[in-house]
Legacy VTK file of the C-alpha trace (Angstrom):
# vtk DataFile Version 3.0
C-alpha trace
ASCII
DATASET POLYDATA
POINTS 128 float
-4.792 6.120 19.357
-6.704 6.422 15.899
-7.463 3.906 13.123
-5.226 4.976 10.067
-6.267 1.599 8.547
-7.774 -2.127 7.760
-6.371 -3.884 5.818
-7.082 -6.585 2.821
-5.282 -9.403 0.897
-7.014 -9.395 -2.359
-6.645 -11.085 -6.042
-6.963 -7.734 -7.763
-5.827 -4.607 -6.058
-5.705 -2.365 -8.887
-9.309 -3.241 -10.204
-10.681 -3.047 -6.736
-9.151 -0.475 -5.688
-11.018 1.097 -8.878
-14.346 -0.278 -8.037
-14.264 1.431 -4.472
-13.026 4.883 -6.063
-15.675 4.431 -8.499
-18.689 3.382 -6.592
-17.773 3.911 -2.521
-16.192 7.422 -2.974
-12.858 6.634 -2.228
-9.570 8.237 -2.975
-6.065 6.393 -3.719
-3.516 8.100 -1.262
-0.699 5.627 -2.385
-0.645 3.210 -4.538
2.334 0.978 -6.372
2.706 -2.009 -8.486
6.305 -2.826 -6.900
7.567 -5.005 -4.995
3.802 -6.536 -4.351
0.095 -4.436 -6.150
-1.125 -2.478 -3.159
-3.483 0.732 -2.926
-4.188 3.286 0.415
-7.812 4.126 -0.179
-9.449 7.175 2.340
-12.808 7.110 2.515
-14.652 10.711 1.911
-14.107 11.952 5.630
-10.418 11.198 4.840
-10.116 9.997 8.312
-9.621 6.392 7.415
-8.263 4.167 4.866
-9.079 0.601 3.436
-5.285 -1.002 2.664
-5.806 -3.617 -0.303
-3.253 -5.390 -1.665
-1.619 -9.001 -2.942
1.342 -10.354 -1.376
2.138 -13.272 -3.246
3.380 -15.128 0.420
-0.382 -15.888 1.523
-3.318 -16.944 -0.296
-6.377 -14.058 -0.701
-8.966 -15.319 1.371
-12.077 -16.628 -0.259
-14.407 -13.999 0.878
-17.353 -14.907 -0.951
-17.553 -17.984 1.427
-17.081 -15.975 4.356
-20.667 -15.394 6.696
-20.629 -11.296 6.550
-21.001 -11.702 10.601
-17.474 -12.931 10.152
-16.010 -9.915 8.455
-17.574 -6.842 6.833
-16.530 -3.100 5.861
-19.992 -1.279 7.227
-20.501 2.116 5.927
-23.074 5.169 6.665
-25.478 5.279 4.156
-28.472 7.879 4.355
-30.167 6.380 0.678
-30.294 2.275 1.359
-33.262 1.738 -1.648
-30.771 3.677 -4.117
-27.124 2.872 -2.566
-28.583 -0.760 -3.011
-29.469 -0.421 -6.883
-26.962 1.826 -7.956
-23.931 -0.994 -6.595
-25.669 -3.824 -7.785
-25.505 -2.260 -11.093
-22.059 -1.687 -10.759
-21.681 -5.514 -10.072
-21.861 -6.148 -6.144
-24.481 -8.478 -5.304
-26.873 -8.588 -2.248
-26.947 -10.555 0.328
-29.430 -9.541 2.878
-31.755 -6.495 2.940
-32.616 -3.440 3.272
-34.473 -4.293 6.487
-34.854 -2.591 9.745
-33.149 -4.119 12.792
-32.368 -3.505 16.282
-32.483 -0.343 17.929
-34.436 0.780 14.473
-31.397 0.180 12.325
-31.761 0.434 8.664
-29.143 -2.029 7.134
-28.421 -3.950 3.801
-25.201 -6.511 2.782
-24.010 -6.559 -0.322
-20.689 -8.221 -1.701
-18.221 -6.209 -4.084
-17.858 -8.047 -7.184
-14.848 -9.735 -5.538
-16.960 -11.049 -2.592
-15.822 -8.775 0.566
-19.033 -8.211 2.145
-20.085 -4.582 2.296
-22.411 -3.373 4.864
-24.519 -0.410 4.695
-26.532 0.873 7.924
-28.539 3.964 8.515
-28.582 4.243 11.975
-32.273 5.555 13.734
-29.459 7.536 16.331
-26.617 8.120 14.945
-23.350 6.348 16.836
-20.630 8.704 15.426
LINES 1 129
128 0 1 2 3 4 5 6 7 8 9 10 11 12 13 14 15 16 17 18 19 20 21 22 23 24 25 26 27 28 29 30 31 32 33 34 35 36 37 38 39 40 41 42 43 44 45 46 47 48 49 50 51 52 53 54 55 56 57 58 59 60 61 62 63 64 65 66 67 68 69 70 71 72 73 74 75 76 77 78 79 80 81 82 83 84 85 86 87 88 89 90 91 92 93 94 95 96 97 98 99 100 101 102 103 104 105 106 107 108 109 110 111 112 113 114 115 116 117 118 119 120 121 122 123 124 125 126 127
């Protein structure tokens, strides 16, 4: 078995679906408006895809109240010091780091405008 997917109930799926194209480097593999907003977004690899959408039976979360130890997209990142500024120009906002961690771990949280927190690690050894 293989992840094809996570999945997201969010407010906005067009405009952050935009935002991640935009800024993360993702693609839109499907995408519709009808019956409920929802976009397939790969990642660069192409390997694996962020589903977010709004279903209008449940409530979006309110991720921006959320502890990022609860829930977080993590991401490779070889830059942290310019990843960092260049997203929180782009209107994420950060929440802890750049600071090294266990095992020598390079990592910094940031939240996308919309408050899903967004981790980004630079691993001493990397795990994959």
């Amino acid at each position: 078995m293989k992840i094809e997917h996570f999945a997201y109930q969010v407010e906005k799926p067009d405009e952050t679906g935009d935002w991640y194209c935009r800024n993360l480097g993702f693609t839109v593999k499907r995408g519709a408006d009808e019956p409920v907003p929802v976009r397939f977004l790969a990642d660069e690899t192409g390997q694996v895809m962020l589903e977010i959408y709004n279903n209008p039976r449940v409530v979006a979360p309110d991720y921006s109240s959320m502890d990022p130890l609860l829930l977080h997209i993590a991401f490779v990142c070889d830059d942290l010091p310019s990843t960092v500024e260049r997203l929180l120009a782009a209107g994420a906002t950060l929440f802890s780091g750049p600071e090294v961690v266990d095992h020598g771990d390079e990592i910094a949280i940031l939240r996308d405008p919309w408050g899903l927190a967004i981790q980004f690690v630079k691993r001493a050894e990397p795990m994959l």
